[in-house]
N, C-alpha and C positions, 0 to 999 in steps of 0.2 A: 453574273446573273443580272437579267434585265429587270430594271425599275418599275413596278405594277404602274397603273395610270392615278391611280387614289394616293400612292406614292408618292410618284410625280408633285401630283397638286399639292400635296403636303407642303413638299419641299417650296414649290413655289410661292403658297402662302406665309412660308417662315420667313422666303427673301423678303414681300413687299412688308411685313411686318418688322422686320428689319429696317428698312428703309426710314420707315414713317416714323418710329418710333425709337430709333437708337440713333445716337448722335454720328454722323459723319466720321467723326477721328475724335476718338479717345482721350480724354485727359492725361498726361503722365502722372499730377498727382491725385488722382483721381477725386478731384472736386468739380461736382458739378450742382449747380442751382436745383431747387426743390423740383421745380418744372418738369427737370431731365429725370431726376429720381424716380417721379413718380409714372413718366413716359418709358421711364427702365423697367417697375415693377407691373405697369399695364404689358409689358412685353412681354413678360416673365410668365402672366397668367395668360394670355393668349398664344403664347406656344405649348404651355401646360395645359391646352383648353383643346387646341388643333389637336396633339399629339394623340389624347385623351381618346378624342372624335375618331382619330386615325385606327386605332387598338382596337374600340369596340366595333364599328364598322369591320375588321379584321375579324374578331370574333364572331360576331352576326355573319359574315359569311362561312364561316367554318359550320357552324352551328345548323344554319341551311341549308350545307351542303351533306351534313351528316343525317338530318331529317331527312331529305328527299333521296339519298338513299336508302333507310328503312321503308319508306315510301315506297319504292320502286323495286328493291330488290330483297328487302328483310334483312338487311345486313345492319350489324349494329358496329357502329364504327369505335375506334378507340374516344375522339369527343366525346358522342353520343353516350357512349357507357359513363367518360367521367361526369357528364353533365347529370346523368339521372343520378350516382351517388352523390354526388353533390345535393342533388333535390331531395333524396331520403334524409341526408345526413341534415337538412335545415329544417328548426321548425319555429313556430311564431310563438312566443309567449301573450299573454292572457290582453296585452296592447294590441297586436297584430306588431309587433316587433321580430322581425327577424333575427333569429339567432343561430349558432353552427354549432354544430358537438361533433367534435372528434373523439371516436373509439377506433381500439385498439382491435 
């Protein structure tokens, strides 16, 4: 199956973040100076950050592609339905807190 283009980019921004940010070659005992650690755990959150970006943009397209079907043809897609019970089943307490209730 071919690689979408948002995909793509994904992957590519994991390489350069790779690069910039993770050492060359590995330690065997895996000791490296403070520096490297914390260029390891900026890498850590910025693949955790891309990935993120990658999903919900995935989503947001799902989601508009489900809307502008009901849009155009009334058809209510499997998303679209789970999206609304999702939106009945959320409600905000007396903060504007979001909260979930699942029933049976």
């Amino acid at each position: 199956m071919p690689l979408s283009r948002r995909l793509r980019q994904v992957l590519r921004r994991l390489d350069v973040l790779e690069k910039h940010l993770l050492p060359p070659e590995f330690s065997l005992t895996g000791s490296y100076p403070a520096k490297q650690r914390d260029h390891t755990k900026a890498y850590l959150l910025l693949v955790h950050a891309e990935l993120e970006a990658y999903f919900e943009d995935c989503a947001r397209n799902r989601v508009n592609l489900a809307h502008e079907r009901w849009r155009r043809k009334g058809q209510c897609t499997p998303v679209l339905s789970r999206l609304l019970v999702f939106h009945h089943a959320t409600e905000k307490d007396e903060l504007g807190v979001l909260s979930v209730s699942v029933r049976d």
